[in-house]
C-alpha positions in Angstrom: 78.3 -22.6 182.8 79.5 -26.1 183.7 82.2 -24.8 185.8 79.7 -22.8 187.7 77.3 -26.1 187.9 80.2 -27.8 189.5 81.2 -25.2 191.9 77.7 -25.0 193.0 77.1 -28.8 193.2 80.4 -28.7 195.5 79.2 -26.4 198.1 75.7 -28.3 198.7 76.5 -31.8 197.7 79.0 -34.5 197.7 78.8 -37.5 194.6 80.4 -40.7 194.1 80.7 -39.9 190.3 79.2 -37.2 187.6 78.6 -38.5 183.9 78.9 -36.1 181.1 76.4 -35.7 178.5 72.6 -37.5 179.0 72.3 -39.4 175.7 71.3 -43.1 175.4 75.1 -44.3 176.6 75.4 -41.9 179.3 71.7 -42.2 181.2 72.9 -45.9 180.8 75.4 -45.7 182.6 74.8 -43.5 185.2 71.3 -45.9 186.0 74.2 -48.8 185.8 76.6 -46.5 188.8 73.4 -46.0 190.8 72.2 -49.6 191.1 75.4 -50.3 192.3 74.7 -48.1 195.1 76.6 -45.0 194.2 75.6 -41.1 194.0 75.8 -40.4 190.6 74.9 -36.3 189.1 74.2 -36.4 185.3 74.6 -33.6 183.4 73.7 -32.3 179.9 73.5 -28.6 178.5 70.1 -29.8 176.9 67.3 -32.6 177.8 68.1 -36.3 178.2 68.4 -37.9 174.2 67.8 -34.4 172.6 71.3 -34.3 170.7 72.5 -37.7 168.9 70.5 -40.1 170.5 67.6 -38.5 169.4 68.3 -38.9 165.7 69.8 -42.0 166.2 69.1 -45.4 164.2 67.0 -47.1 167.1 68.4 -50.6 166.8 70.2 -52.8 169.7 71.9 -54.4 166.6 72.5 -57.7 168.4 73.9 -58.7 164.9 76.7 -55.6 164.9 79.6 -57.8 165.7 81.7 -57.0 163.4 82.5 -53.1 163.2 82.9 -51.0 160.9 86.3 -50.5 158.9 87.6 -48.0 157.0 87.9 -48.7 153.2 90.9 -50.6 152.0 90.6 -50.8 148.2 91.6 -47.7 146.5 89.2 -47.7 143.5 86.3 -47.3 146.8 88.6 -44.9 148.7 88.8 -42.4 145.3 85.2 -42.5 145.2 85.2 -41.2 148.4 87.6 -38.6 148.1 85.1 -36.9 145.2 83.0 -36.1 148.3 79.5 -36.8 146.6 78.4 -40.2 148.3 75.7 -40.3 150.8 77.5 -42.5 153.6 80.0 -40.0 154.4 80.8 -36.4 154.2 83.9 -34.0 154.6 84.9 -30.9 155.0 88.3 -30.2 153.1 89.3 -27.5 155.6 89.3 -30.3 158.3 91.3 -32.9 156.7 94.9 -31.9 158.0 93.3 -32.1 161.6 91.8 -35.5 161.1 94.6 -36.8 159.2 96.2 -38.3 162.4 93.1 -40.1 163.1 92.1 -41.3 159.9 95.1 -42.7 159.5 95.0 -45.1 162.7 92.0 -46.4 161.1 92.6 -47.4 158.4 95.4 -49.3 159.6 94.0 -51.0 161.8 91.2 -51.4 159.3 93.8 -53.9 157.9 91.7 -57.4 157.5 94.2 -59.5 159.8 93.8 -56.3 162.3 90.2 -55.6 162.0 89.8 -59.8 162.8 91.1 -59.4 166.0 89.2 -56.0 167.0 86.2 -57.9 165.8 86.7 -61.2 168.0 87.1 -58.8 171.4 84.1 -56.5 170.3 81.9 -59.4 169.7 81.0 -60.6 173.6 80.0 -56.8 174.2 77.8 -56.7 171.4 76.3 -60.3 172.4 75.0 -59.2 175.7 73.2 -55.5 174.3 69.9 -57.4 174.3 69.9 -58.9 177.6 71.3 -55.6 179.1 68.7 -53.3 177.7 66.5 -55.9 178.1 67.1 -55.3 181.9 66.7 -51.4 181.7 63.8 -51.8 179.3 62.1 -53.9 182.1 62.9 -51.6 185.2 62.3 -48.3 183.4 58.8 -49.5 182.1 59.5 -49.3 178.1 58.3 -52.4 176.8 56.0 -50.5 174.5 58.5 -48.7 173.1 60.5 -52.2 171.6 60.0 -53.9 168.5 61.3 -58.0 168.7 60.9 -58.2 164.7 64.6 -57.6 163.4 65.5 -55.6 160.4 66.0 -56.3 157.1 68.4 -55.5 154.2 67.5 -54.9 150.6 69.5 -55.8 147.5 68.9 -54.5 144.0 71.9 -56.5 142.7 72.6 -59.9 142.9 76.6 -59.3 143.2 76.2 -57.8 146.4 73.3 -60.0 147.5 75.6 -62.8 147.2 78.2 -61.0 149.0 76.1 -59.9 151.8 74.4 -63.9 151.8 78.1 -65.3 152.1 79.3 -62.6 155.2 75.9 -64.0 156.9 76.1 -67.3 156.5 80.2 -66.9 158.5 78.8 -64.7 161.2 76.2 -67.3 161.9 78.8 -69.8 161.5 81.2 -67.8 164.0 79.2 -66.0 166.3 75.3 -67.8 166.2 73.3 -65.2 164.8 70.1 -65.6 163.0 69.3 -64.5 159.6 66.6 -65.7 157.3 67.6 -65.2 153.1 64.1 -63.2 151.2 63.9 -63.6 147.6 62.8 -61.3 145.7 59.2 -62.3 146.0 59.7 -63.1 149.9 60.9 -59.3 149.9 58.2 -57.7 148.1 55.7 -59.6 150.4 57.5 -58.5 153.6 57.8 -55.0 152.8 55.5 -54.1 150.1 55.6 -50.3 150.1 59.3 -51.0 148.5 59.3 -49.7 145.0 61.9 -50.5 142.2 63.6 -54.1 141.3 65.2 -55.8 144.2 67.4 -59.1 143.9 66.3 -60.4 147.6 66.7 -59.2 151.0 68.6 -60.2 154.1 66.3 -60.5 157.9 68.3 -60.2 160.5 66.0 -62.0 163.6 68.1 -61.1 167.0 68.0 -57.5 166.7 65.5 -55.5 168.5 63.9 -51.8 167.2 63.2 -48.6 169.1 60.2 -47.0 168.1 61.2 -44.2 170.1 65.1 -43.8 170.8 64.2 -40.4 172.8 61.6 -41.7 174.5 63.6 -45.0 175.4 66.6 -42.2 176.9 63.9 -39.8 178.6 62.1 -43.7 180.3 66.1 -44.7 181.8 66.1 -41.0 183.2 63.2 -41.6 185.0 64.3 -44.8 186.1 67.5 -43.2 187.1 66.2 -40.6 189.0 63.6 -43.2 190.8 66.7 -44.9 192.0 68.0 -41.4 193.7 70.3 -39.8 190.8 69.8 -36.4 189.8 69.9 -35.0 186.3 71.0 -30.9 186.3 71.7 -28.3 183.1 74.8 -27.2 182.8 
């Protein structure tokens, strides 16, 4: 089917560049190719932002600097390999495929690694806000962002602590803002939370997406105002 789309765009039509898939990164960028003047086809077996983007999170996490690293310490890494946690999920038969990749992570999950993979990640993830906030603008979306942060919850004070102290060097290293809840703080802020929490952690530069497909679906009319077109295939 995309063969045929392709062989059929060729005969009536010539482009400057074709992006694959129409979720949130590639209607991004393919808006980004056309304001620079270029014919751009996107194309996507399905709608714009009806695969992952449509299930995604719905943050431009401003805060995100730091990604995320594979598990060093083997006591966390054997509770992983029981397969029962709800962060992350194998299938066994799959292992000897991934192995290659999994690997590569975790070494350069390494901390002195991951340091360096953090400081040349960081400048992308400082400008998200200002370059969705660009989009957001032209496409129309303003109702569809939340300026209010997010906030973490901590039922223990151990890893409120932790989380406090890992804050308090990202603001010092890369000026983010983060405001520390008590536990009373938190049960104000969010009172539909049930159970005893230790205190909470608000992050204040992130913004939230009330609708992540509806965000994707606003770019693709934006895109196709500037004279891209979106085809199945």
């Amino acid at each position: 089917m995309v063969f045929e789309t392709y062989h059929q765009m060729s005969l009536s039509m010539s482009v400057d560049a074709i992006v694959l898939g129409a979720g949130i990164i590639g209607v991004s960028t393919a808006v980004h190719l056309a304001r620079r003047g270029k014919s751009v086809v996107l194309v996507d077996r399905r709608g714009a932002g009806e695969e992952t983007s449509f299930g995604n999170a719905g943050l431009i996490q401003r805060e995100g600097v730091v990604p995320y690293g594979f598990p060093q310490e083997l006591g966390l890494l054997l509770r992983y390999g029981f397969n029962n946690r709800i962060d992350a999920h194998y299938h066994l038969g799959a292992l000897p495929k991934l192995l290659p990749f999994l690997a590569s992570y975790w070494w350069n999950s390494n901390k002195s690694r991951h340091e360096v993979i953090a400081r040349a990640y960081a400048p992308l993830i400082e400008n998200s806000i200002t370059e969705h906030n660009t989009l957001i603008e032209a496409a129309g979306a303003q109702s569809l962002i939340s300026k209010r942060g997010w906030t973490e919850a901590f039922r223990t004070e151990a890893v409120r602590d932790k989380e406090y102290a890992e804050a308090d060097r990202l603001v010092r290293e890369y000026g983010l803002s983060h405001q520390k809840l008590s536990a009373a703080e938190l049960a104000q802020a969010e009172p539909h939370l049930q159970g005893n929490f230790s205190g909470g952690l608000k992050w204040s530069d992130p913004w939230s997406v009330l609708d992540p497909h509806g965000l994707t679906k606003a770019y693709l009319a934006y895109f196709e105002s500037l004279g891209g077109r979106f085809i199945h295939g």
